[in-house]
C-alpha positions in Angstrom: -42.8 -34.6 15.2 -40.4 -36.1 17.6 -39.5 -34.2 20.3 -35.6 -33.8 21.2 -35.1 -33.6 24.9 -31.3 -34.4 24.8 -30.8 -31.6 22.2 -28.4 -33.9 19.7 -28.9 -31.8 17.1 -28.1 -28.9 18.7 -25.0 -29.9 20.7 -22.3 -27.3 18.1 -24.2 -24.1 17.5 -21.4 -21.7 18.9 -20.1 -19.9 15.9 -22.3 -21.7 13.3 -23.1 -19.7 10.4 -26.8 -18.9 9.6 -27.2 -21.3 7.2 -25.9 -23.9 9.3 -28.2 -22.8 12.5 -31.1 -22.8 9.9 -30.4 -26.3 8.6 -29.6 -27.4 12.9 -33.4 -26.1 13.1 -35.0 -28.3 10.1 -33.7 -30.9 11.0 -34.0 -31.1 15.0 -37.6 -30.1 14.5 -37.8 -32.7 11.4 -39.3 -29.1 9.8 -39.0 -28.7 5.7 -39.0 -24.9 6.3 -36.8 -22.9 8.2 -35.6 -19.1 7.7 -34.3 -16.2 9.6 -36.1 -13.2 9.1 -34.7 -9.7 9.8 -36.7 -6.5 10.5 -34.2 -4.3 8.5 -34.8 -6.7 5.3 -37.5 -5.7 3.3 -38.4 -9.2 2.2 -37.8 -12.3 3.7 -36.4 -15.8 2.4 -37.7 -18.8 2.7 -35.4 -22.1 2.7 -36.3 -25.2 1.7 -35.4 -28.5 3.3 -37.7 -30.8 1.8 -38.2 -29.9 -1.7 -40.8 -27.3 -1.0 -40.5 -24.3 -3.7 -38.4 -21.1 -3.1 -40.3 -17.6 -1.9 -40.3 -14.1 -1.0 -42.8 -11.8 0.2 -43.0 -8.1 1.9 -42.4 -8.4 5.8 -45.2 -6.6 6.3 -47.3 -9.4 5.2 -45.3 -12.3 6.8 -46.2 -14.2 9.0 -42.9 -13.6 11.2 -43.9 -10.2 11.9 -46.2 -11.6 14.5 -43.4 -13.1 16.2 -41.4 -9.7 16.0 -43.7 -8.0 17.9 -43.9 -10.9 20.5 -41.7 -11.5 23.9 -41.7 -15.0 23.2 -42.0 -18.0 21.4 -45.6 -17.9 19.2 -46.5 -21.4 18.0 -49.6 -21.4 15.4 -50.3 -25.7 15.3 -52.7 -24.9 12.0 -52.6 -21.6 10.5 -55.7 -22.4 8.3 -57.6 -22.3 11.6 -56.1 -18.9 12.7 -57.7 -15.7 11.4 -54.5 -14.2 11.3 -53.0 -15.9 8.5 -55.9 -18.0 7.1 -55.8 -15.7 4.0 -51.8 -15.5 4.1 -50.4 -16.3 0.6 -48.6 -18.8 1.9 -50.8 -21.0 3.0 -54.1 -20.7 0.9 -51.2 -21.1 -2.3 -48.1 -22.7 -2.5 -46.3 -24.0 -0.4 -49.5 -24.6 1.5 -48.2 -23.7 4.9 -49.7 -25.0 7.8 -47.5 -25.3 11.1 -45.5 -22.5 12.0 -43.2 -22.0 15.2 -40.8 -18.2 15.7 -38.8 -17.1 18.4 -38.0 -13.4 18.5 -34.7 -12.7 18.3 -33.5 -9.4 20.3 -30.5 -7.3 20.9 -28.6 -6.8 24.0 -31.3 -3.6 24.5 -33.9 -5.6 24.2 -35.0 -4.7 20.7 -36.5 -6.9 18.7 -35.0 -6.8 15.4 -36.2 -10.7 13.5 -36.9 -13.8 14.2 -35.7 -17.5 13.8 -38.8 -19.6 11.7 -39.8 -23.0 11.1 -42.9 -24.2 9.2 -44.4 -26.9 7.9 -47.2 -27.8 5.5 -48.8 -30.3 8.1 -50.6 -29.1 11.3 -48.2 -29.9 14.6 -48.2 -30.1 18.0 -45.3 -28.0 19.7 -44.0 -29.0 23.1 -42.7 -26.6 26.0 -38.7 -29.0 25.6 -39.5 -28.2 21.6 -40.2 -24.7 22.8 -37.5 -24.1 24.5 -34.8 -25.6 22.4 -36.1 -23.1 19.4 -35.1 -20.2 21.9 -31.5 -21.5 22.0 -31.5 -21.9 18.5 -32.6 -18.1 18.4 -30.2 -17.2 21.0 -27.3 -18.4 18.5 -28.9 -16.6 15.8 -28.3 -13.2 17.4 -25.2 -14.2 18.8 -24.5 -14.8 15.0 -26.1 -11.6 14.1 -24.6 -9.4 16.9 -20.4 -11.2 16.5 -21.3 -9.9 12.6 -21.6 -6.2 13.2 -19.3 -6.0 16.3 -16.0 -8.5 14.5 -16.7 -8.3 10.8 -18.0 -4.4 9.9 -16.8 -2.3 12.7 -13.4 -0.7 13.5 -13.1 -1.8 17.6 -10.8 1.5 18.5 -14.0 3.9 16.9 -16.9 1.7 16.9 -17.1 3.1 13.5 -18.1 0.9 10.3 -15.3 -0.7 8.8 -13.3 -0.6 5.2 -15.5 -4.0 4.4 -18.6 -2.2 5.4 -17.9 0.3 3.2 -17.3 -1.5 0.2 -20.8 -3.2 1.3 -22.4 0.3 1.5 -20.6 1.5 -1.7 -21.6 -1.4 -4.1 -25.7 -0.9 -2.7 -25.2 2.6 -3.4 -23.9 2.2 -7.3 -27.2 -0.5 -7.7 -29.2 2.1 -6.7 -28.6 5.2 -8.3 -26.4 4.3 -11.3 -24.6 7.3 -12.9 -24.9 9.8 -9.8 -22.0 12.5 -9.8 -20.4 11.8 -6.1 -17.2 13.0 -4.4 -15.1 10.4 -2.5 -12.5 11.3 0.4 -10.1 10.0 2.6 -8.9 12.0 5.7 -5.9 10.8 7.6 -5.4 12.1 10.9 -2.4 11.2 12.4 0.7 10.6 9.8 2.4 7.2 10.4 5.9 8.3 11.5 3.8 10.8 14.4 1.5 8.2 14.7 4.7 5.2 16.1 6.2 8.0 17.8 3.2 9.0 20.0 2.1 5.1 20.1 6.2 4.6 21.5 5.5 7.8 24.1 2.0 7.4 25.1 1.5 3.5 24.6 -1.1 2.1 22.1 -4.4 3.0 25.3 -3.8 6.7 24.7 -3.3 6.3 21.1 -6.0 4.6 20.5 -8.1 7.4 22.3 -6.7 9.9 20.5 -8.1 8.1 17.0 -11.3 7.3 18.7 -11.7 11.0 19.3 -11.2 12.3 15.9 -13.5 9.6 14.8 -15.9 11.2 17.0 -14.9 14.6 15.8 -15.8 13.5 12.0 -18.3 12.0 12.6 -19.9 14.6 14.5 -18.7 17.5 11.6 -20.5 15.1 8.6 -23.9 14.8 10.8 -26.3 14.6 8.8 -24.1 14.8 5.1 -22.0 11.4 4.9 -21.8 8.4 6.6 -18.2 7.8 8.1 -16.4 5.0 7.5 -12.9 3.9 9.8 -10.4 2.4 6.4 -7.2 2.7 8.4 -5.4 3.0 11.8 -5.5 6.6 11.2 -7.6 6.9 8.4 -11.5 7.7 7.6 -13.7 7.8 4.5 -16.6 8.9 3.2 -18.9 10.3 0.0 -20.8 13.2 -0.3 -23.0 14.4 -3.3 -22.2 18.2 -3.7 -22.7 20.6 -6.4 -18.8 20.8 -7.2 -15.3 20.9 -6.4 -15.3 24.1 -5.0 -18.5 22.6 -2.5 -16.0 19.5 -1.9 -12.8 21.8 -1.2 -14.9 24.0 1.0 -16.2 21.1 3.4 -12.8 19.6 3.5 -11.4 22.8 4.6 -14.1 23.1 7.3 -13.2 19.6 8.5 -9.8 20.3 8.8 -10.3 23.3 11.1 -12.5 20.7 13.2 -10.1 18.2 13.4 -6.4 19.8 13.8 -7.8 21.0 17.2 -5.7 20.0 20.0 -6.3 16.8 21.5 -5.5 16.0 25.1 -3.9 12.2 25.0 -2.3 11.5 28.4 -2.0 15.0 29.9 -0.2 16.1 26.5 -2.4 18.0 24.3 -1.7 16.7 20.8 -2.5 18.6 17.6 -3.6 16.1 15.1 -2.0 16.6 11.2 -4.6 16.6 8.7 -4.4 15.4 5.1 -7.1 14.9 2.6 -7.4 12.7 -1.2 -10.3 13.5 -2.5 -11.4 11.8 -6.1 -14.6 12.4 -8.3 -17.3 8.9 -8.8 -19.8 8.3 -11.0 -21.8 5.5 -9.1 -21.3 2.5 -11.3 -18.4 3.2 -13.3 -15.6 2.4 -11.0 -15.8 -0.4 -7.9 -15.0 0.3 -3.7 -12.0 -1.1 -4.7 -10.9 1.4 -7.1 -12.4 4.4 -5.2 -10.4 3.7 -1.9 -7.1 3.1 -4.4 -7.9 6.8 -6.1 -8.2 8.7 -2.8 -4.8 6.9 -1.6 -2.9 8.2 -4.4 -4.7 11.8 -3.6 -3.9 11.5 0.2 -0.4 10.2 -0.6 -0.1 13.0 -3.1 -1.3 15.5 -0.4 1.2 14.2 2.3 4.4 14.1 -0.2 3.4 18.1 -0.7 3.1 18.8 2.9 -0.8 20.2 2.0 -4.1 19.8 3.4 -5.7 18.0 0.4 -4.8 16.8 -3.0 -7.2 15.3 -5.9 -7.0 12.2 -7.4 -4.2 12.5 -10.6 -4.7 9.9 -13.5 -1.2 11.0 -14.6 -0.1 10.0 -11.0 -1.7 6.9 -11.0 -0.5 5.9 -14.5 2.7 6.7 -13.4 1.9 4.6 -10.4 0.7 1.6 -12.7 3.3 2.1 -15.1 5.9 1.8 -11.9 3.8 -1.6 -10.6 4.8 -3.2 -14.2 8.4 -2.4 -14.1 8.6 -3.8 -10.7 6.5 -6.5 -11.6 8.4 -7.5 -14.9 11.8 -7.1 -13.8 12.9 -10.3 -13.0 11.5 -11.9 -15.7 13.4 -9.3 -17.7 16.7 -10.6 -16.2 16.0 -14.0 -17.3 14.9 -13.2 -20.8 17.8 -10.7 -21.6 16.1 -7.4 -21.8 18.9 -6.0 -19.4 22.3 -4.4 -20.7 25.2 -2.9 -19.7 27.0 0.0 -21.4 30.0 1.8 -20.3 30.8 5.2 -19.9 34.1 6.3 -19.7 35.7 8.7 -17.4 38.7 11.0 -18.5 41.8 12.2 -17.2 41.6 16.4 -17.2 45.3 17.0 -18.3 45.4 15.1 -21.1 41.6 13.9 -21.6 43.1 9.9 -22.1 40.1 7.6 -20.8 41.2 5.9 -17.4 38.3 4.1 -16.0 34.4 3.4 -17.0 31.2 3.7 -15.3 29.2 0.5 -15.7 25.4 1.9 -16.6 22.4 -0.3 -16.7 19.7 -0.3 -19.5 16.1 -2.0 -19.9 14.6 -2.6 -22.9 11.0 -3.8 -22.4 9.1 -5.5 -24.9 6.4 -3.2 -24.6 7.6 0.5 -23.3 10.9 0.0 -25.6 13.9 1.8 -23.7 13.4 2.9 -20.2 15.4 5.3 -18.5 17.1 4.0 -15.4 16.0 7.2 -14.1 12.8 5.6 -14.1 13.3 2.2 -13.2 15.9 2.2 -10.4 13.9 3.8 -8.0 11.0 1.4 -8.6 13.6 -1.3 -8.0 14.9 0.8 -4.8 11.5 0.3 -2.7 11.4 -3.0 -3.5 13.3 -6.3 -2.8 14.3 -6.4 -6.4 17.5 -3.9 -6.1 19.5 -6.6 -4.7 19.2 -8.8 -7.6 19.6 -6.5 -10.2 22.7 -5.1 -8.4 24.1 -8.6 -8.3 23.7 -9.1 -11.9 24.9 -5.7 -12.6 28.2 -6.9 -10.5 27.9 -10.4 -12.5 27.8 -9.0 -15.7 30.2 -5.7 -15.3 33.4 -8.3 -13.6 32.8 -10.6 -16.9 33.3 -7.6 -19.2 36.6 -6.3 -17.4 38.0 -9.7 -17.6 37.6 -9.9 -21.1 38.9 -6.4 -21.2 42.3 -7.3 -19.5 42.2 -10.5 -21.7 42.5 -8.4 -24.6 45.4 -6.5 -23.2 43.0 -3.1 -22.2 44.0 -1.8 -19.0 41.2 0.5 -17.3 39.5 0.4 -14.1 35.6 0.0 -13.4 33.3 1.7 -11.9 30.1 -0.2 -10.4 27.2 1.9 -8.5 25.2 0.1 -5.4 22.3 1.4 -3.6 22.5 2.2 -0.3 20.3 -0.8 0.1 23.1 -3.2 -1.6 25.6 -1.7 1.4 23.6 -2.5 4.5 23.3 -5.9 3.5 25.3 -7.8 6.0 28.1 -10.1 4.2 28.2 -7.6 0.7 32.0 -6.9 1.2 32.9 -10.7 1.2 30.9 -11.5 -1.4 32.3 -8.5 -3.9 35.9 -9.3 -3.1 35.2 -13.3 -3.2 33.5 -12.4 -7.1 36.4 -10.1 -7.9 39.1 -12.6 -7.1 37.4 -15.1 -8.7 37.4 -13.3 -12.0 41.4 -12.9 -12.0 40.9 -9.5 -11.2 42.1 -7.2 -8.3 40.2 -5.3 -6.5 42.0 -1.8 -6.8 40.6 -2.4 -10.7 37.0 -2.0 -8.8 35.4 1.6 -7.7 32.3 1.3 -5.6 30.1 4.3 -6.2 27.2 5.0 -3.9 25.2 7.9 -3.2 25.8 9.9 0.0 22.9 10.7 2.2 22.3 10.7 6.0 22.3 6.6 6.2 26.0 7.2 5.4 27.7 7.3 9.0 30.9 5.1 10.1 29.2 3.4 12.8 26.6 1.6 10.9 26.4 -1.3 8.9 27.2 0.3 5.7 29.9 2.0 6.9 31.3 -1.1 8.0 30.8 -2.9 4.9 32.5 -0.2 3.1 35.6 -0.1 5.4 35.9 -3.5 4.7 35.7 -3.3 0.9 38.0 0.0 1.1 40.7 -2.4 3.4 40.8 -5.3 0.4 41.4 -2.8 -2.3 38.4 -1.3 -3.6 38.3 2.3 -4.4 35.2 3.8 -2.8 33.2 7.2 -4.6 30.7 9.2 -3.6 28.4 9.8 -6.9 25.9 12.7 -7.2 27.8 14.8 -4.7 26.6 18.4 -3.7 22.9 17.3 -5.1 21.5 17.6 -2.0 22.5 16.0 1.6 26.1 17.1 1.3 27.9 16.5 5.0 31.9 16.5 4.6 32.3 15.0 8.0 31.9 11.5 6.6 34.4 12.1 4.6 36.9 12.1 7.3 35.3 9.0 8.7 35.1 6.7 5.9 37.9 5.3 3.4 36.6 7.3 0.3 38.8 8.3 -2.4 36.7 10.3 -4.9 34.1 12.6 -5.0 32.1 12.9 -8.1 30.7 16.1 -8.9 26.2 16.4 -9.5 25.7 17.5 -12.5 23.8 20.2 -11.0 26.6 21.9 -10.1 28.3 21.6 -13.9 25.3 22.8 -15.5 26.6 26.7 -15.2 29.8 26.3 -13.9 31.2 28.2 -17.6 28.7 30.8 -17.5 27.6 31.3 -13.9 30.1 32.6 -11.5 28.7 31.4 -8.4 28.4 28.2 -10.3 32.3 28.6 -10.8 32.8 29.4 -7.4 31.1 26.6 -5.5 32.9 24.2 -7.9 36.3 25.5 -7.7 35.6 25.5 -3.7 34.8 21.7 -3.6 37.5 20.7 -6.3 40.2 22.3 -3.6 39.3 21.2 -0.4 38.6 17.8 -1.9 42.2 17.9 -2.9 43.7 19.1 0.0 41.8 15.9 1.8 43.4 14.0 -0.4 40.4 13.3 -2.5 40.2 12.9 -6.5 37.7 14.6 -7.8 35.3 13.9 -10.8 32.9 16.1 -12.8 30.0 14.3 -14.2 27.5 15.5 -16.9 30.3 18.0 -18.6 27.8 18.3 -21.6 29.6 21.4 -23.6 33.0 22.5 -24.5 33.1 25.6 -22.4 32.6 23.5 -20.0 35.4 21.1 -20.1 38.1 24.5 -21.0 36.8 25.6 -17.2 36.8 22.2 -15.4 40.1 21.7 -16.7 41.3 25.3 -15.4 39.6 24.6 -12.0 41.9 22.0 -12.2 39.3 18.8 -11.3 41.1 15.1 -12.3 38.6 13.7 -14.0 35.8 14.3 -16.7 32.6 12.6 -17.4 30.1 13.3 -19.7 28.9 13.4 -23.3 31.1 16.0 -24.5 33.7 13.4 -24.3 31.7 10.7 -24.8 27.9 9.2 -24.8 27.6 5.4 -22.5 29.0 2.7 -25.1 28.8 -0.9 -25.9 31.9 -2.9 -24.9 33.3 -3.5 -28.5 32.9 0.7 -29.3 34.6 1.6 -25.5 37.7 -1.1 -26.8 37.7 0.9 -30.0 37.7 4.0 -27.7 40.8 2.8 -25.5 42.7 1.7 -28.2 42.4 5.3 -30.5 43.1 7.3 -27.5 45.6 5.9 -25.5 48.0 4.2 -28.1 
């Protein structure tokens, strides 16, 4: 065996993977055998370099186990001569070992937890340069070993094991005991929006303590009952086999009293939030994949309801799946034509003679048939796909009215756009530009968007919608009194109608406060020079009373359902001859 003084073969072992430092090791020591083997392992592997067979065998009888209880280097030059391991298996049967050379490989403590082997099945000399360049091929080995559990399965702000770790853990467990009736649950400790505020106060150091504290704080409560796992920034995980949900509830109700204790985080004492998903597992059927998804939707679930904790909901995540596909499909349902527009008009209270429509989009998907925009807009909302359906919507509704006005119809349109659509810087050009380029005007286009508190002057919706409301373009508030109702917008920005929730029409014939509120709206409205609109009239008793509370318009399917283009023509043409 030649002897390697320069160390060629070992000149790149810094970040070499352990196959690659075991292969750097048969060959600089021209050895047809060489293995790392681990303490924690209950058997070892053998790898072959030179065509010798595959093996396995209990550490306990290995060889290697002499060098894990050495301080150094232990060099056998014929292993039929030593009484050791002249009966060893692996050398009185195949592959007939003869040589063997280990270095220990220990931690930064000192403990000894494998060692780096080479063997051979001819007896060798082994030199002190031979000696010593196995110890840096051992040294790289646990630098290997040590960059794995400190980079690749530990969180670095806890110290705790990592989301990769416990899918690691998780899939070992399921191997083992198959079928077993466990409970899974995420805990998250600091809610995002507290968790960038404090990070913008404090700066990420005492941030980062706080987290490593409530790590400590877990893992201290679950001593002894679960392993802890850090998932997230904020977030930690674990399983627990317990009798039953009322056992799962109890200990998650115990952790939260351990946890929500204040904190101190740079002289401020903090009181973490606590939220909990929690989700039944039968080791086996489902994979860490789909266990960390199912307590998401159970935390997410929890923090939408303000509680403490919140099971895993199939109807939640089929809703959740079912949302996934829309958003997923959509734009290939643009291209192929499952999208529609139909109209629904709006009518003038004093004489009920339709003046304008309400461009409504529809989805017919090849495989959940009609779905209600109810459904699908917000999907499209949280996503980057609003913009493009809004465009098309835009597209499509400015073809329609030109045909409209080619066929001598006169009516204006009304087009809805997220609040999304209006923060996009440049939107007012580009409506006007596609108006003009139609033939059409823009005082024939009403802009309805819903209010809420991004609605302000001094933002870039608010510009945008200054500048649409300078070229021409009627602006209206849809769905208002719903919710976030604020009238001193209304003074700020150029809008010229306000169109009644249908919340509020619901009782507004049978309910006086109903009455009440709306015939309060309908006359300050007017007197700020405001038309107003009521949307969802569904009965006659309630057209008789909007009419007497004296509102401008009427929408809504006592007057008439959303129609196709050629049936709203037919529409405008009976009514308004």
């Amino acid at each position: 065996m030649a002897a390697l003084g320069s160390l060629n073969a070992l000149d790149d072992v810094s970040g070499a993977s352990l196959d690659r430092l075991t292969e750097l090791a048969s060959h600089a020591f021209q050895a047809p055998v060489a293995f790392v083997s681990l303490v924690e392992a209950d058997r070892q592997r053998l790898v072959s370099r030179k065509g010798l067979p595959m093996a396995q065998m209990h550490i306990r009888d290995s060889i290697c186990a002499y060098t894990i209880g050495s301080t150094e280097v232990m060099v056998v030059p014929d292993l039929r001569s030593d009484a050791r391991f002249a009966s060893n298996p692996l050398v009185t049967g195949s592959p007939h070992l003869q040589f063997y050379a280990g270095a220990p490989l220990f931690t930064k403590n000192g403990v000894a937890i494998g060692a780096l082997c080479i063997m051979d099945k001819e007896p060798r000399s082994f030199s002190a340069e031979e000696r010593r360049q196995l110890e840096t091929l051992g040294t790289a080995v646990m630098n290997e070993l040590e960059l794995r559990a400190l980079t690749g399965r530990r969180d670095p702000v806890s110290g705790l094991p990592n989301r990769h770790q416990f899918s690691l853990d998780y899939t070992s467990w399921a191997a083992r005991t198959p079928n077993r009736q466990c409970y899974a649950i995420l805990v998250d400790v600091l809610d995002a929006p507290l968790a960038s505020e404090a990070g913008q106060v404090l700066g990420m150091a005492p941030l980062e303590a706080l987290i490593n504290r409530a790590g400590v704080r877990i893992k201290v409560a679950l001593d002894g009952i679960a392993e802890v796992y850090h998932v997230g920034v904020t977030r930690f995980a674990f399983v627990v086999a317990l009798p039953g949900r009322e056992a799962v509830e109890r200990l998650v109700d115990e952790l939260q009293a351990r946890l929500t204790r204040p904190m101190m985080a740079a002289a401020v004492p903090m009181s973490p939030l606590f939220h909990a998903g929690i989700c039944e597992v039968r080791m086996g059927d489902d994979s860490s994949d789909d266990v960390i998804r199912k307590m998401l939707i159970g935390l997410h679930s929890a923090i939408s309801a303000k509680a403490t904790r919140r099971w895993y909901s199939s109807n939640r995540d089929e809703a959740l799946q079912r949302g996934y596909r829309l958003a997923a499909d959509a734009r290939r349902g643009l291209l192929e034509g499952e999208f529609h527009l139909v109209y629904q008009p709006r009518f003038r209270a004093s004489d009920l003679c339709p003046v304008s429509a309400e461009a409504l989009i529809r989805w017919n998907h090849p495989d959940f048939g009609p779905v209600s925009p109810r459904e699908f807009i917000p999907v499209f909302e949280r996503t980057a796909l609003m913009g493009e359906v809004s465009e098309w919507v835009i597209d499509q509704a400015l073809t329609q009215l030109k045909r409209w006005r080619e066929d001598g119809l006169t009516l204006s349109l009304s087009i809805n756009l997220s609040a999304r659509d209006v923060a996009r810087p440049g939107i007012a050009e580009e409506l006007v530009a596609k108006i003009l380029d139609k033939g059409l005007e823009c005082k024939d286009i009403e802009i309805e968007i819903t209010e809420g508190e991004w609605l302000h002057a001094q933002s870039l919706p608010g510009e945008q919608l200054k500048l649409m409301a300078t070229a021409g373009i009627k602006l209206s508030i849809d769905d208002f009194g719903s919710g976030y109702s604020n009238f001193s917008y209304l003074t700020e920005l150029p809008v010229s109608s306000l169109k009644l929730d249908k919340s509020l029409i619901d009782n507004v014939a049978s309910d006086e406060r109903s009455c009440l509120k709306v015939q309060a709206i309908v006359k300050l409205a007017k007197r700020l020079g405001y038309t107003t609109v009521a949307e969802g009239a569904e009965s006659e008793d309630q057209i008789i009373k909007l009419r007497s509370l004296d509102c401008d318009e009427l929408q809504g399917y006592a007057l008439s359902r959303p129609l196709g283009s050629t049936q709203l023509a037919e529409l405008l043409t009976s009514k308004c001859r």
